[in-house]
C-alpha positions as CSV (number, residue, x, y, z in Angstrom):
1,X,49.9,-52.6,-19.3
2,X,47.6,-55.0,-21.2
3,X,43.7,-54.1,-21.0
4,X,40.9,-55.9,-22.9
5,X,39.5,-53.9,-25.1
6,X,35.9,-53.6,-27.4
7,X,36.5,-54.4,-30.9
8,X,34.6,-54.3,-34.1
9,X,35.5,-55.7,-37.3
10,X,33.9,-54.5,-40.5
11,X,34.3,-57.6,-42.6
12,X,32.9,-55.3,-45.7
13,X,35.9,-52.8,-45.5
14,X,38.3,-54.9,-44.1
15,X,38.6,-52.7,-41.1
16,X,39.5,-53.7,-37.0
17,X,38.6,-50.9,-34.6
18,X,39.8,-52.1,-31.0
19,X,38.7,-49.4,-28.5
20,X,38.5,-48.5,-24.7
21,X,35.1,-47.3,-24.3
22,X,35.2,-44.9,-21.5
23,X,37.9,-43.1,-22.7
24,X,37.5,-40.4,-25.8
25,X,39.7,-39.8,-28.5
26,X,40.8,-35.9,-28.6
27,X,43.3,-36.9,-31.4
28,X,44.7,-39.2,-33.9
29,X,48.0,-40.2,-36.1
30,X,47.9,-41.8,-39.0
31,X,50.5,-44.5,-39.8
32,X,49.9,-45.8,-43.5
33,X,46.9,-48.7,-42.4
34,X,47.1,-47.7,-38.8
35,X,45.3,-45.3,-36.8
36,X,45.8,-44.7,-33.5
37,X,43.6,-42.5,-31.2
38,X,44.7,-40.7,-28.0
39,X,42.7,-39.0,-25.1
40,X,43.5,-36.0,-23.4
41,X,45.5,-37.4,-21.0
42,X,48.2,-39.0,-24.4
43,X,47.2,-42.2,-23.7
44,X,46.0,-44.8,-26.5
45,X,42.1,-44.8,-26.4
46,X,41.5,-46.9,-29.6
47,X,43.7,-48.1,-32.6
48,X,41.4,-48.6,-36.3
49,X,43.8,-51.1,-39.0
50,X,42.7,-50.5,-42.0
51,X,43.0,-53.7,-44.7
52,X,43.2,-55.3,-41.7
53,X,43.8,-59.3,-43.4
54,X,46.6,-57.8,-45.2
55,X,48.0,-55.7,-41.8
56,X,48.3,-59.3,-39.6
57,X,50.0,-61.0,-42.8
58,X,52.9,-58.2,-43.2
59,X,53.4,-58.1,-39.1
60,X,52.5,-61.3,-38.3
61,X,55.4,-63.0,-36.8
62,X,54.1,-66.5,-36.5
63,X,54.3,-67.1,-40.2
64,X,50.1,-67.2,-40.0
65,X,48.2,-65.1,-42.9
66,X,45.0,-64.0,-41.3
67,X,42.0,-63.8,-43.7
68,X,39.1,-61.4,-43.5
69,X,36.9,-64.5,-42.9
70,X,39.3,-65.8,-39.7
71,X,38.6,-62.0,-39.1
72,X,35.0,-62.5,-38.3
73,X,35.9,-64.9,-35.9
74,X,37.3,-62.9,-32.8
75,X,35.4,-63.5,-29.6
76,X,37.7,-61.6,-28.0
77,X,40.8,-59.1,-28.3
78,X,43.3,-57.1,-26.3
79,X,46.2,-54.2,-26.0
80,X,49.2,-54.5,-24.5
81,X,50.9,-50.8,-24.8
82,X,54.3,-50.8,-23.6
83,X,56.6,-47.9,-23.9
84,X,60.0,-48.3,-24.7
85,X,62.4,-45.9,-24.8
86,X,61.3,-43.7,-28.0
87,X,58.8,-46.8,-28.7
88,X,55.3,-47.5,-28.1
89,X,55.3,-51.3,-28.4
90,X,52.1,-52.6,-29.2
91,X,51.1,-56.2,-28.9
92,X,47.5,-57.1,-30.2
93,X,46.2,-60.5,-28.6
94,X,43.6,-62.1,-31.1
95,X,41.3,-64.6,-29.6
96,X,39.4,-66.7,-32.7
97,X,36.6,-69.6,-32.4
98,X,38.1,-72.8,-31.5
99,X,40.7,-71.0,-29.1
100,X,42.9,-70.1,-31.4
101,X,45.1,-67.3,-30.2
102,X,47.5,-64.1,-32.5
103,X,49.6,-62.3,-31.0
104,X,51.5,-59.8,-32.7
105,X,53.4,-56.8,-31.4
106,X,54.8,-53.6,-33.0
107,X,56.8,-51.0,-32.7
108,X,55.6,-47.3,-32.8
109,X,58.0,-44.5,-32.5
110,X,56.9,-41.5,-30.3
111,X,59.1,-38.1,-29.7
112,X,59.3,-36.4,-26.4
113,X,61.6,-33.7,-27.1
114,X,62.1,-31.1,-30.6
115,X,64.8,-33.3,-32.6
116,X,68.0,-31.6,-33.2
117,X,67.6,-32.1,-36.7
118,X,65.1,-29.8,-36.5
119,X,67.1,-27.1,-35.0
120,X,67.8,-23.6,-36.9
């Protein structure tokens, strides 16, 4: 499902906060540089990258580094969440200044059930 979303970007920090604003966060997981919020309901209500330049350079699969100045440049973003099996899959759609377009999915694992290996 792929839903445009609010972002800001917080050139000082280096920090990309892309948000659905009528939906609260009740919770968050932490993922090194990525934070991702979810409502009551599970679902993804906002996702914060931290060192966000150096983020889109280690995922980035177009071979483009993204600099915290290109960062200033969105005009517009959005979130495609796709789950996948014991995956979240998701795909962050960058629209810069002279239509330049990123797109760059990953790959978040979730767990539905206790693991076995967790079993006493």
């Amino acid at each position: 499902m792929s839903k445009k979303y609010k972002f800001d970007y917080d050139y000082e920090n280096d920090s990309l906060f892309i948000y659905n604003s009528t939906s609260k966060s009740k919770g968050s997981v932490e993922i090194d540089d990525l934070i991702i919020d979810y409502s009551s309901n599970k679902e993804i209500s906002g996702v914060e990258l931290l060192n966000a330049s150096r983020f889109f350079k280690e995922v980035t699969l177009e071979g483009h580094s993204l600099s915290k100045e290109m960062l200033k440049e969105i005009i517009d973003c959005q979130l495609e969440i796709t789950p996948k099996n014991n995956f979240i899959v998701l795909k962050f759609i960058l629209v810069f200044k002279a239509n330049r377009i990123l797109t760059t999915p990953i790959m978040i694992p979730t767990i539905h059930e206790p693991s076995p290996a967790l079993a006493y």
